[in-house]
C-alpha positions, 0 to 999 in steps of 0.5 A, a space after each residue: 774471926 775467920 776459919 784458919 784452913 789447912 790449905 792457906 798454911 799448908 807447904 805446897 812445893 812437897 819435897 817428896 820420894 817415889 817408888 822405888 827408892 832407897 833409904 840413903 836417897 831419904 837420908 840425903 833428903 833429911 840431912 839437907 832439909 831438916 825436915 823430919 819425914 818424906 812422903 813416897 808417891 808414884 807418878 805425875 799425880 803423886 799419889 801418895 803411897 806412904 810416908 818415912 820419917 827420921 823416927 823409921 830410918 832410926 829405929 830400923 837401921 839396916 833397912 833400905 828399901 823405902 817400901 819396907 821403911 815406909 808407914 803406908 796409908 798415913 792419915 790425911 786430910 782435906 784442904 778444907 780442914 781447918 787448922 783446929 780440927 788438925 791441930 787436934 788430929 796431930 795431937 790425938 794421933 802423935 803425929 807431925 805431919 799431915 798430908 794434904 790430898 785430894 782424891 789419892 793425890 798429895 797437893 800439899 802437907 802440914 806440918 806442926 811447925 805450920 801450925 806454931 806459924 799459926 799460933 805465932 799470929 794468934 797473940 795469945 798471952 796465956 803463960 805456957 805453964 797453964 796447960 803446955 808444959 810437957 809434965 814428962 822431963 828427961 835428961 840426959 850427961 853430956 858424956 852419954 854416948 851417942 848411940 846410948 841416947 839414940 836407944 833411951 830417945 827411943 824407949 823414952 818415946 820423946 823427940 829431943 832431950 835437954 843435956 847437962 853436965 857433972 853440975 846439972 848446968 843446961 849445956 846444950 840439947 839433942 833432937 832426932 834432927 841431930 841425930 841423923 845429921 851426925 848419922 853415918 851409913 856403914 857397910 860391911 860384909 856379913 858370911 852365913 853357912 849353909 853346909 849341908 851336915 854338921 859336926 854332930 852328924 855322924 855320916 859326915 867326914 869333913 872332908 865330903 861334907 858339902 860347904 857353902 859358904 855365902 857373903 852378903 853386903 850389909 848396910 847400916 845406919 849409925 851413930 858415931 860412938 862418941 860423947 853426945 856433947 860433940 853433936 848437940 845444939 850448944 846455943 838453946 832458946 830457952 824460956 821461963 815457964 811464964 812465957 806467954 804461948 803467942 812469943 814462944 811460937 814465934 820464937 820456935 819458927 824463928 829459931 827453926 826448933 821444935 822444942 825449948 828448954 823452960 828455966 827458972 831464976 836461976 838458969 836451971 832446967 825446970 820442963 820442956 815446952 814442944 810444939 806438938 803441946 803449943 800447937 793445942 792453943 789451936 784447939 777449940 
């Protein structure tokens, strides 16, 4: 069989951010495309300086300089590298993405969801239950506030969570890609004071104490405060936990999700199936 090599899967029409840039500049980009990180590069030659995903904009939500929002010197990979040996590296290092360079220059990146391309053509009819069923489940009420499960996604370290409702009943799910879509930047004004004494000082008269008072624009990051059933996916791809792992790539590239609810005889939530675990039928 032929080596499978990351420059024949790779995306080579990178979208990509330079040097200096905003974070609203990113936001657009991820709301438009649905991708889930940015390479930042610098110049003709697009050498690559560093790399935003959603996972920086949520977390730091007043930032906005690309430079401060950015992982700098993300891992890499050559063209040559076969899809194995990235498969492993993805999921080793918890990572989605990999840009492909040469020298210090960006060619190309590959994604997981390359990789489930991948694994979509292996016709492989292993049941995802032996080996790629994420044995961590959590989910989440319908009612629970958006910014609520913005900060349990976070400390929970998962990129999307099934949601039920009062009778436990599959209603829809909620990924990181929902989130930024239903994110809005806010801007507000903020006062600091930096007077020269203070009302503890005893060689202050408020009327000689010297006041200076500076006003500052603040932009943020938010999430809407309302019930994340109004931002979630309502029309799931879900599959039994004996689904063969070939059919379920090819169901997640088709469907364009990166994850699927598993479900038993009787339509309940019984797991979760990500890419980043199917993507390990790539591994030798």
């Amino acid at each position: 069989m032929t080596e499978m090599l990351a420059k024949d899967y790779m995306t080579k029409d990178v979208v990509t951010v330079e040097i200096p840039s905003g974070r609203d500049d990113v936001l657009r980009i991820l709301k438009r495309t649905g991708i889930s990180g940015v390479p930042v590069v610098k110049g003709p030659e697009k050498k690559l300086l560093g790399i935003v995903t959603r996972k920086d904009i949520l977390r730091k939500p007043e930032e906005t300089q690309v430079a401060l929002l950015m992982s700098s010197e993300p891992l890499t990979i050559r063209p040559e590298v076969t899809l194995s040996e990235a498969a492993e590296i993805m999921t080793k290092m918890n990572v989605r993405r990999l840009p492909v360079v040469e020298g210090d220059n960006l060619i190309g990146i590959l994604s997981v969801s390359d990789l489930v391309g991948a694994v979509a053509k292996l016709r492989d009819v292993r049941e995802i239950r032996h080996g790629f069923v994420s044995k961590r489940t959590y989910a989440m009420w319908e009612e629970t506030p958006l910014p609520v499960v913005g900060r349990i996604m976070e400390l929970a370290h998962t990129d999307a969570m099934p949601i039920l409702n009062s009778e436990n009943q599959l209603t829809g799910i909620i990924s990181e890609r929902d989130l930024i879509r239903c994110s809005s930047i806010e801007d507000d004004v903020q006062t600091s004071d930096f007077s020269t004494g203070t009302d503890d000082d005893e060689w202050t008269w408020e009327s000689i104490r010297d006041n200076h008072t500076i006003s500052y624009g603040v932009s943020k990051v938010e999430l809407p405060n309302r019930p994340v059933k109004v931002c979630m996916v309502r029309k799931v791809i879900a599959v039994p936990n004996n689904a063969e792992v070939s059919d379920c790539a090819l169901r997640m590239k088709r469907g364009r999700v990166d994850q699927m609810p598993i479900i038993d005889n009787d339509q309940r939530l019984s797991g979760m199936l990500f890419d980043r675990d199917l993507i390990k039928a790539l591994i030798k």
